[in-house]
mmCIF file of the N, C-alpha and C atoms, coordinates in Angstrom:
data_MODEL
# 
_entry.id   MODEL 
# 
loop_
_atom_site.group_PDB 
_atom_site.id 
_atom_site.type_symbol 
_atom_site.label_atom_id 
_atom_site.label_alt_id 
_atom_site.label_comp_id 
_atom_site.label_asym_id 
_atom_site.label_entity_id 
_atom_site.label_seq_id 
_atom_site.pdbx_PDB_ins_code 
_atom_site.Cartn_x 
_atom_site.Cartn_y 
_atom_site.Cartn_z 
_atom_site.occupancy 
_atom_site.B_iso_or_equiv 
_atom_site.pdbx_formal_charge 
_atom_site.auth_seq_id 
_atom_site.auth_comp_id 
_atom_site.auth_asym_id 
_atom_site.auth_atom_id 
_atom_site.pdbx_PDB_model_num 
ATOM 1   N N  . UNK A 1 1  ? 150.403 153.696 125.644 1.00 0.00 ? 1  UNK A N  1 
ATOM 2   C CA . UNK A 1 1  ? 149.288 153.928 126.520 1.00 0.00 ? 1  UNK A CA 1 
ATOM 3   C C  . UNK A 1 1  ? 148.668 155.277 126.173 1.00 0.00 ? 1  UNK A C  1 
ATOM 4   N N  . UNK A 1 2  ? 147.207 155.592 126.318 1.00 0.00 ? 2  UNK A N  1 
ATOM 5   C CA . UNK A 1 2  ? 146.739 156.476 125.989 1.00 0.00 ? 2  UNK A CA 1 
ATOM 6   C C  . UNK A 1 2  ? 146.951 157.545 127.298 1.00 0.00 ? 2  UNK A C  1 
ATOM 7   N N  . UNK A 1 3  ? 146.699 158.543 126.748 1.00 0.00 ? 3  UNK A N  1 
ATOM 8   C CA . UNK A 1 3  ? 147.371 160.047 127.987 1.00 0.00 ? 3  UNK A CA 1 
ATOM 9   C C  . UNK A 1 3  ? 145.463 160.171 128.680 1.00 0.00 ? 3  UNK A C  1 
ATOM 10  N N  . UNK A 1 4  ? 145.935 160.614 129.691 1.00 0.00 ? 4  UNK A N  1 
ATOM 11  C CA . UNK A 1 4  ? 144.962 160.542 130.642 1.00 0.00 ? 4  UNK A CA 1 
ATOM 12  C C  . UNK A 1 4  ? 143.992 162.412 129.895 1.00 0.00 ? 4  UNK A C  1 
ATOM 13  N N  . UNK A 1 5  ? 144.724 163.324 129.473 1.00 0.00 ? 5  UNK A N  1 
ATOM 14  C CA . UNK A 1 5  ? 144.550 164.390 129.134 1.00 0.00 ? 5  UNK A CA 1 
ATOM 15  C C  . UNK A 1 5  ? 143.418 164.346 127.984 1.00 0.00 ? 5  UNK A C  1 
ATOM 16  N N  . UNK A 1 6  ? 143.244 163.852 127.448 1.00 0.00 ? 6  UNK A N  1 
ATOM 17  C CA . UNK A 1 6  ? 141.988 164.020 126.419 1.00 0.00 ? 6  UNK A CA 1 
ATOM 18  C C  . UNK A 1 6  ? 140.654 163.343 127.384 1.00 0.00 ? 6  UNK A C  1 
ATOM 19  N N  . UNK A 1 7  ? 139.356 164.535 126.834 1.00 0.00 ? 7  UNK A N  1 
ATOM 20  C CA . UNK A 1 7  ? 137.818 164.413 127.774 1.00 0.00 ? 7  UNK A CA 1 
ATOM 21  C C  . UNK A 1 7  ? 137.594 162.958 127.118 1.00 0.00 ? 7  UNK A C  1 
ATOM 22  N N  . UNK A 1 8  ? 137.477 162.587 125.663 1.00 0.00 ? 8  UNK A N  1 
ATOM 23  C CA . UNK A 1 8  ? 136.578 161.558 125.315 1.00 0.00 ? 8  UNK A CA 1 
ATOM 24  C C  . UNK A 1 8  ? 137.853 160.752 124.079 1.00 0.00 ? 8  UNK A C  1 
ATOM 25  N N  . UNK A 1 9  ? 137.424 159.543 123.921 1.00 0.00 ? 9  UNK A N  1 
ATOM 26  C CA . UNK A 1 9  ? 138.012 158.632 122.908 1.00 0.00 ? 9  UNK A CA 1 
ATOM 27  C C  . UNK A 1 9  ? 138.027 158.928 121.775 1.00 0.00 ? 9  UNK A C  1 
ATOM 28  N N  . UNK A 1 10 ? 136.968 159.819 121.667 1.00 0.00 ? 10 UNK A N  1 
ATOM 29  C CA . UNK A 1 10 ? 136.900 160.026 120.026 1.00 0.00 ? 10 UNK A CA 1 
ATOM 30  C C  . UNK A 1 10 ? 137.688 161.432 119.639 1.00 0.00 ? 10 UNK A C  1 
ATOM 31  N N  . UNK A 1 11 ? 138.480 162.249 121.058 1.00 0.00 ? 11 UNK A N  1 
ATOM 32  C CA . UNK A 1 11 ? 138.799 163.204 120.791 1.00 0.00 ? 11 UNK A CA 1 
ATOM 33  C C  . UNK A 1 11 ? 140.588 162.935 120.705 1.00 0.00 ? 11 UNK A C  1 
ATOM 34  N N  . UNK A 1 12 ? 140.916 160.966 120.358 1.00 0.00 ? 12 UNK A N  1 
ATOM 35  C CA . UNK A 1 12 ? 142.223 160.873 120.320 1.00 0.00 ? 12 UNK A CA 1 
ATOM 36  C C  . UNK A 1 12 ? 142.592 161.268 118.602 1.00 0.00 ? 12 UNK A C  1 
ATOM 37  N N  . UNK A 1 13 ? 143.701 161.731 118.622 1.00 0.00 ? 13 UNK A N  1 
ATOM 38  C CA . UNK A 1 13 ? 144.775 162.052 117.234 1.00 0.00 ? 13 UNK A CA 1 
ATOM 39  C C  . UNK A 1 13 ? 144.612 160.715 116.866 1.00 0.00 ? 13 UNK A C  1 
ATOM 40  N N  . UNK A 1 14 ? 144.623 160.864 115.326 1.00 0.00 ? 14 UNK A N  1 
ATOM 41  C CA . UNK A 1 14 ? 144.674 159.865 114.208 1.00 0.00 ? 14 UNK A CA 1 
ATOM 42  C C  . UNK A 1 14 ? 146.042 159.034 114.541 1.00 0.00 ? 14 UNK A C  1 
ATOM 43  N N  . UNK A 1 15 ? 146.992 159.845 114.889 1.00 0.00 ? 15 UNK A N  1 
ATOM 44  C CA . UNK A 1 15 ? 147.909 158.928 115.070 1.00 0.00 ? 15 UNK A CA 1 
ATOM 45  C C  . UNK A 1 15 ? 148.476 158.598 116.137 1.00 0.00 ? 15 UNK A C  1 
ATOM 46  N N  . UNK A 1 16 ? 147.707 159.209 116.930 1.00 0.00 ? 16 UNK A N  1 
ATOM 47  C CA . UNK A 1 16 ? 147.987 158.125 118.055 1.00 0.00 ? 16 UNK A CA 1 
ATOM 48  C C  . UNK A 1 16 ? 147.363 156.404 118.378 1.00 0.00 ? 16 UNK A C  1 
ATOM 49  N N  . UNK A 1 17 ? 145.961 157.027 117.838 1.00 0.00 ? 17 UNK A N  1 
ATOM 50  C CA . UNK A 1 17 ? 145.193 155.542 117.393 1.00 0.00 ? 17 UNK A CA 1 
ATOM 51  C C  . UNK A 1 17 ? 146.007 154.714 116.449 1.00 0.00 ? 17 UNK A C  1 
ATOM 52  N N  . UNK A 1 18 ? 146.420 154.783 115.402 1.00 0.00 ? 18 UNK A N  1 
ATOM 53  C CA . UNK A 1 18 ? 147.748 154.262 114.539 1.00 0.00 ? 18 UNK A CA 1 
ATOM 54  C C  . UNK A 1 18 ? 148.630 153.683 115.634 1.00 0.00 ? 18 UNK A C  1 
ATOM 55  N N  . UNK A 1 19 ? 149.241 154.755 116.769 1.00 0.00 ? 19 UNK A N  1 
ATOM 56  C CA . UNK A 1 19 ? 150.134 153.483 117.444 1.00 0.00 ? 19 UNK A CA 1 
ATOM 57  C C  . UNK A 1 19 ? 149.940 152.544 118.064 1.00 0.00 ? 19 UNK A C  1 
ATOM 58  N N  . UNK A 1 20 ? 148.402 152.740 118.810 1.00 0.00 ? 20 UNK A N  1 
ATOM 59  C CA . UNK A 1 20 ? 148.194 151.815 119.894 1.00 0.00 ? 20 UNK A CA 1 
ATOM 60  C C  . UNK A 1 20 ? 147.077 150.981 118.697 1.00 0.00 ? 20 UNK A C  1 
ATOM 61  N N  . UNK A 1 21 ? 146.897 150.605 117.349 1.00 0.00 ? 21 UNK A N  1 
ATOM 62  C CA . UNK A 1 21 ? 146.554 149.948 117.005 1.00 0.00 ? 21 UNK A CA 1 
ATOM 63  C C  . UNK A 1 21 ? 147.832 148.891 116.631 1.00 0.00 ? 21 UNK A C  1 
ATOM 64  N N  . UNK A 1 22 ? 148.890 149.810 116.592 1.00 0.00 ? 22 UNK A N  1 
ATOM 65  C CA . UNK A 1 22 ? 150.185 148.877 115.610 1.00 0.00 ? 22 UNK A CA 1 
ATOM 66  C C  . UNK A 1 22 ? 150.198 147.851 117.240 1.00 0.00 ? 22 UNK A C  1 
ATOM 67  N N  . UNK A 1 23 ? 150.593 148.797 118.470 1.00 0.00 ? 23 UNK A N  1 
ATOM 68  C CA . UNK A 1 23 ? 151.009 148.039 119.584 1.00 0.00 ? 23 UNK A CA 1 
ATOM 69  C C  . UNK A 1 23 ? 150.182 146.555 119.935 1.00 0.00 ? 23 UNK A C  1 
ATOM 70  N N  . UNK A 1 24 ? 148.773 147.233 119.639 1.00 0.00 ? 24 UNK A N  1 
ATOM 71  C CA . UNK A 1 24 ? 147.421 146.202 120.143 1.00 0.00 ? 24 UNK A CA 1 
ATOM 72  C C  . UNK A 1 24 ? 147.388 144.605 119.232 1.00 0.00 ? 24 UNK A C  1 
ATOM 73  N N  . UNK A 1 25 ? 147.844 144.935 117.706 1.00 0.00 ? 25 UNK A N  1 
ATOM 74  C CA . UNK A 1 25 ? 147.358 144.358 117.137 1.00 0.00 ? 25 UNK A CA 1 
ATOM 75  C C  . UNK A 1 25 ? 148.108 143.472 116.828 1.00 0.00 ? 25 UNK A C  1 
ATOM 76  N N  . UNK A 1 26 ? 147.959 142.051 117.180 1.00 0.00 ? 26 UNK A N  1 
ATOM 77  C CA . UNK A 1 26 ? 149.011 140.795 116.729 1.00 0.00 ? 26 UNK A CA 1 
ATOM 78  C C  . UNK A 1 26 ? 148.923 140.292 115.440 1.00 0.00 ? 26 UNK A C  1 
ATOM 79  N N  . UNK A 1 27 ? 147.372 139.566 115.671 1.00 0.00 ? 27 UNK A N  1 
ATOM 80  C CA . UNK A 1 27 ? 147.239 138.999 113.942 1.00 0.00 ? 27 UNK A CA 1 
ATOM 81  C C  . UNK A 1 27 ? 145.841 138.954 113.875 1.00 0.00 ? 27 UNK A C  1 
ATOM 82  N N  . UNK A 1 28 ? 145.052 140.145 113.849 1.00 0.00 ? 28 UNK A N  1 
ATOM 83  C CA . UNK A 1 28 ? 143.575 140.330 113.840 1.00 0.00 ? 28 UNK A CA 1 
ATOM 84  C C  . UNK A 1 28 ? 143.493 141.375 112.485 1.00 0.00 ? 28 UNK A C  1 
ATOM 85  N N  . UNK A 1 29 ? 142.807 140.722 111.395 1.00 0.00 ? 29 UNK A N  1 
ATOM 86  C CA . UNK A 1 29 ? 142.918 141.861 110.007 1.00 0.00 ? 29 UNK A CA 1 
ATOM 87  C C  . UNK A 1 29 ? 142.372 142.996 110.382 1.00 0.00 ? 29 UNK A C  1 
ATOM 88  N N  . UNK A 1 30 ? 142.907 143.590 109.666 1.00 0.00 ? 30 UNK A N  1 
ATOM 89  C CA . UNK A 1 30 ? 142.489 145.279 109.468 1.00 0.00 ? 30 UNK A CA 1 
ATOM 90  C C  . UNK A 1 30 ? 140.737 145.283 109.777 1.00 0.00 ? 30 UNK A C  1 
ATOM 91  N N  . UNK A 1 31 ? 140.432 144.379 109.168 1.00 0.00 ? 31 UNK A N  1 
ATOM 92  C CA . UNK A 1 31 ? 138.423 144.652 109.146 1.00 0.00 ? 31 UNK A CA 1 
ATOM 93  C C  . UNK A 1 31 ? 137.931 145.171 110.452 1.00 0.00 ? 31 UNK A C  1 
ATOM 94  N N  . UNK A 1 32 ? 139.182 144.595 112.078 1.00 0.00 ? 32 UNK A N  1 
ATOM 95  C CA . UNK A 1 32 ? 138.344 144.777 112.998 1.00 0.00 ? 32 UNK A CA 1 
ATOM 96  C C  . UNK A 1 32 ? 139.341 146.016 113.742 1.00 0.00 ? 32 UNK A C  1 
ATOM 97  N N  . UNK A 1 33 ? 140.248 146.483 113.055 1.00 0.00 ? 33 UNK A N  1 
ATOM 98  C CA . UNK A 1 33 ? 140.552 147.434 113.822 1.00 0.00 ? 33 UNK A CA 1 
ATOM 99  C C  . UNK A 1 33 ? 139.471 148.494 114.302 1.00 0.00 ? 33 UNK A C  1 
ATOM 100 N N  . UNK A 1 34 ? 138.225 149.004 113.499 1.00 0.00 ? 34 UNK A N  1 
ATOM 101 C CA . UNK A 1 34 ? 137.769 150.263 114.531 1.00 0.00 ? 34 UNK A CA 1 
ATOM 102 C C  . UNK A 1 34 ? 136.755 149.210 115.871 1.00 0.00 ? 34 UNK A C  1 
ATOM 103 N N  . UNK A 1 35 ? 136.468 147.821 115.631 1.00 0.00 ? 35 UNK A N  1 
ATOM 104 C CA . UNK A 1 35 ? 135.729 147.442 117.024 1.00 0.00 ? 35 UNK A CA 1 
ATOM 105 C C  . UNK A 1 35 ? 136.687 147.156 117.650 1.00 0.00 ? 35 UNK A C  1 
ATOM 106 N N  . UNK A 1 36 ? 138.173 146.912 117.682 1.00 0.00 ? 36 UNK A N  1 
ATOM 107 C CA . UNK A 1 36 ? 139.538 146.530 118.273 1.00 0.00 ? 36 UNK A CA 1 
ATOM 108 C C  . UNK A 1 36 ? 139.498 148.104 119.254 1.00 0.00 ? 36 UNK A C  1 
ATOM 109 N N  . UNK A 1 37 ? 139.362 148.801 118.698 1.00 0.00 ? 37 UNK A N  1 
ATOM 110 C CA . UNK A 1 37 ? 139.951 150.193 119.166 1.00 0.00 ? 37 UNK A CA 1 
ATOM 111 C C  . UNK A 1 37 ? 138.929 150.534 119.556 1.00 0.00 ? 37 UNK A C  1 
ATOM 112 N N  . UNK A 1 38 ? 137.371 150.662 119.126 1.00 0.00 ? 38 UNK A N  1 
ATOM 113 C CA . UNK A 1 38 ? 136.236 150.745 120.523 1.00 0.00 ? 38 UNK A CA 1 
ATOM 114 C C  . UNK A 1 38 ? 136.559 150.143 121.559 1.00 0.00 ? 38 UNK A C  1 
ATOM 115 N N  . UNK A 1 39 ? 136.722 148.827 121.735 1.00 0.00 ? 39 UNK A N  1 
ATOM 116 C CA . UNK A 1 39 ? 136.567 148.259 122.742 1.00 0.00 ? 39 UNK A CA 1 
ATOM 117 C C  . UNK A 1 39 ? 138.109 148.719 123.837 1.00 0.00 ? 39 UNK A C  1 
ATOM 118 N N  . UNK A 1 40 ? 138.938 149.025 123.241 1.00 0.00 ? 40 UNK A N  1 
ATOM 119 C CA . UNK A 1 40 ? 140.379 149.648 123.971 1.00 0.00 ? 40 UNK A CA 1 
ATOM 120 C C  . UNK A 1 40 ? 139.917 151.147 124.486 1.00 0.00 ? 40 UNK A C  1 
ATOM 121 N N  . UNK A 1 41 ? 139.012 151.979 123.449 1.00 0.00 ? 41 UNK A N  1 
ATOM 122 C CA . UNK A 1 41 ? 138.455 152.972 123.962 1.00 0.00 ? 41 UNK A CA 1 
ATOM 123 C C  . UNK A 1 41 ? 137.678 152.881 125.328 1.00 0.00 ? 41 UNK A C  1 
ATOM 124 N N  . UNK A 1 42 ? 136.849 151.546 125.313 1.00 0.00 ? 42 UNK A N  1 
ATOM 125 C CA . UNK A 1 42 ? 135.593 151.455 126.713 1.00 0.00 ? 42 UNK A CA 1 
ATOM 126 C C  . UNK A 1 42 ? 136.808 151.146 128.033 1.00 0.00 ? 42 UNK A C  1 
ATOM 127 N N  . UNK A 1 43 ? 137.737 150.532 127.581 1.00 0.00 ? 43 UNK A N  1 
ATOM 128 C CA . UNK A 1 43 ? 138.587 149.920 128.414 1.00 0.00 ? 43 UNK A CA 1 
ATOM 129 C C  . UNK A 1 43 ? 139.360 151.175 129.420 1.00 0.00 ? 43 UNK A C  1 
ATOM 130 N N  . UNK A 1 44 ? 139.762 152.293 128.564 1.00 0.00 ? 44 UNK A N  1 
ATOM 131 C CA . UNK A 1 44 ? 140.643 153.315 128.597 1.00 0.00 ? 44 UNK A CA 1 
ATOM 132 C C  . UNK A 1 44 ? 140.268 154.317 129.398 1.00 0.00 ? 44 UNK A C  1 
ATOM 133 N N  . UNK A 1 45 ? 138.153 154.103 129.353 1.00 0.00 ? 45 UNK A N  1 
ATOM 134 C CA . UNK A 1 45 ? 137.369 154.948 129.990 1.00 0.00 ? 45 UNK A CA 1 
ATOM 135 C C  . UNK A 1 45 ? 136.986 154.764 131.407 1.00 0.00 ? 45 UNK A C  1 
ATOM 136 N N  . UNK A 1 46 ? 137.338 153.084 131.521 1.00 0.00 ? 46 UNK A N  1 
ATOM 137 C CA . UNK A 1 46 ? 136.974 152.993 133.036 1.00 0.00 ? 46 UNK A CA 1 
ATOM 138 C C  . UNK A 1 46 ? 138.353 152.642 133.689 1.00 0.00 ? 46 UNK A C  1 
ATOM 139 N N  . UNK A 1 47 ? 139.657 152.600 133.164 1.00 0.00 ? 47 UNK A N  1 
ATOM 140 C CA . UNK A 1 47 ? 140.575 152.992 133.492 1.00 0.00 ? 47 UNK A CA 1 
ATOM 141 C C  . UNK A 1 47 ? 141.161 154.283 134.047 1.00 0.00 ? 47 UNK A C  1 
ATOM 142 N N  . UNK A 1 48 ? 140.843 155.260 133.227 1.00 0.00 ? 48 UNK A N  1 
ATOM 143 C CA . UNK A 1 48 ? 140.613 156.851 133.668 1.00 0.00 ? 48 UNK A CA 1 
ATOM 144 C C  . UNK A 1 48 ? 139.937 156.914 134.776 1.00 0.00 ? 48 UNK A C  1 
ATOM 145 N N  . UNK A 1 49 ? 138.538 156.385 134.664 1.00 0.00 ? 49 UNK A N  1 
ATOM 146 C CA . UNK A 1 49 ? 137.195 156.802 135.890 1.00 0.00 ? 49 UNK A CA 1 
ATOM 147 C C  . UNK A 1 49 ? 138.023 156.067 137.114 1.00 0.00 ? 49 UNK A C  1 
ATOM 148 N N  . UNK A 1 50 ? 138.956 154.513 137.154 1.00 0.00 ? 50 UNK A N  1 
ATOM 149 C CA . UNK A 1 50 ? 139.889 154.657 137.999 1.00 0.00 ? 50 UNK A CA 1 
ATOM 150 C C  . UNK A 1 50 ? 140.507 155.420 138.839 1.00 0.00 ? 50 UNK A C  1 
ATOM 151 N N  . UNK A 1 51 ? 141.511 155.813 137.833 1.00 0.00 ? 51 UNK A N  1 
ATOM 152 C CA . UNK A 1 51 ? 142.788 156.751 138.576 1.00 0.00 ? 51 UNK A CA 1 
ATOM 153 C C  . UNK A 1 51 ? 142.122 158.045 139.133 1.00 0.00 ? 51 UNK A C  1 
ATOM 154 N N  . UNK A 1 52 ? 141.167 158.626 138.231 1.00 0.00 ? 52 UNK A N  1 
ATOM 155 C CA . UNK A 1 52 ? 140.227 159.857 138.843 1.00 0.00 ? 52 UNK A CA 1 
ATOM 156 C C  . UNK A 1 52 ? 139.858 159.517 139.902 1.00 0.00 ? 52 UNK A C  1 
ATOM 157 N N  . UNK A 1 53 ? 139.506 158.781 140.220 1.00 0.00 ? 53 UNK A N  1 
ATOM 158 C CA . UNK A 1 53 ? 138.710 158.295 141.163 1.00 0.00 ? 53 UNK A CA 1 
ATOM 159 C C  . UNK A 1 53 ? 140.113 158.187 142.560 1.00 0.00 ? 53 UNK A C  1 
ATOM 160 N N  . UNK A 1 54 ? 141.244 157.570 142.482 1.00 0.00 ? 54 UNK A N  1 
ATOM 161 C CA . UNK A 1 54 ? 141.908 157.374 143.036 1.00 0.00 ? 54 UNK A CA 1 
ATOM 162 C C  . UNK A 1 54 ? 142.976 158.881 143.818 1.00 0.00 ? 54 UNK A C  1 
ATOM 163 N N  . UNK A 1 55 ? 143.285 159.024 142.676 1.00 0.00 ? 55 UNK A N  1 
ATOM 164 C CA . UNK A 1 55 ? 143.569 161.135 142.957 1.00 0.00 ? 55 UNK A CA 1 
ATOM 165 C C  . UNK A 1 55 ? 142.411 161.573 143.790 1.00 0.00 ? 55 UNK A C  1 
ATOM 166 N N  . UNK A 1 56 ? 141.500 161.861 143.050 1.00 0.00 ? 56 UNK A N  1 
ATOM 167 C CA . UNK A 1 56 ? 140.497 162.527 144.054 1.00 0.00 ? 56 UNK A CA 1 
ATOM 168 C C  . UNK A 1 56 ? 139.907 161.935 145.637 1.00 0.00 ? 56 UNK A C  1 
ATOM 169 N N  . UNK A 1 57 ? 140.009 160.597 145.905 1.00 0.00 ? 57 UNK A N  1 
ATOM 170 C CA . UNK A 1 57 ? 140.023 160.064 147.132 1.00 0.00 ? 57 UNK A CA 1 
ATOM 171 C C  . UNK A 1 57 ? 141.205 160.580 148.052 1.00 0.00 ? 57 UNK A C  1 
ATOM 172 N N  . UNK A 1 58 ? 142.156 160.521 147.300 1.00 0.00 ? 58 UNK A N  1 
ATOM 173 C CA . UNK A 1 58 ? 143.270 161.102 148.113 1.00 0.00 ? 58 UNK A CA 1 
ATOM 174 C C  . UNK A 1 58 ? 143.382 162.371 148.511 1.00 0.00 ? 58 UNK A C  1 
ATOM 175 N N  . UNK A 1 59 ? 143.384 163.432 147.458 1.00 0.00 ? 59 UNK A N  1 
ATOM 176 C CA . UNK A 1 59 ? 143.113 164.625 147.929 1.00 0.00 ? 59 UNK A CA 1 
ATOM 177 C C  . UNK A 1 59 ? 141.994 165.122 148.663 1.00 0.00 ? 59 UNK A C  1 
ATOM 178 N N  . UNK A 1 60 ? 140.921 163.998 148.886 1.00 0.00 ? 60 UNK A N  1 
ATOM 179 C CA . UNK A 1 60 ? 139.846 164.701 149.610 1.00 0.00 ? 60 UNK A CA 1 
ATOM 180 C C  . UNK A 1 60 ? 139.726 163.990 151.008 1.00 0.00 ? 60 UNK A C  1 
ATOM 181 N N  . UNK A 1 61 ? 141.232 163.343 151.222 1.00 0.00 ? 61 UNK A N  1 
ATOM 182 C CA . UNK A 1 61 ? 141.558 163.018 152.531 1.00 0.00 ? 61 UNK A CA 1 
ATOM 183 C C  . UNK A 1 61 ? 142.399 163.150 153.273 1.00 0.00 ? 61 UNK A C  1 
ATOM 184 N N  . UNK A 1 62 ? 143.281 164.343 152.843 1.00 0.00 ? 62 UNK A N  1 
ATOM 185 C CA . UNK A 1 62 ? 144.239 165.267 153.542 1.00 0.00 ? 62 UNK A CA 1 
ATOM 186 C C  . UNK A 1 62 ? 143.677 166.023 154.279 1.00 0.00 ? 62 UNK A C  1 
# 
């Protein structure tokens, strides 16, 4: 899973993309790994805007 700590997708380590491509990828050739990994990127972003979203509801209701 990608760490909540990096601002943008494109600011993930080479190899971390390497793992979560090895994890992601069953039997889709290499050709589509970088639209494989955009689209895990868009996924990752409104996942984040989630949990942000979820933390900050909470703390702004104590």
């Amino acid at each position: 899973m990608a760490p909540l700590t990096y601002l943008e997708w494109s600011y993930m380590p080479n190899d971390l993309l390497d793992r979560i491509w090895k994890e992601d990828n069953t039997n889709a050739p290499e050709q589509y790994r970088i639209k494989c990994l955009a689209n895990i990127g868009s996924l990752w972003r409104g996942w984040k805007s989630r949990v942000k979203k979820k933390v900050l509801y909470r703390i702004g209701n104590r």
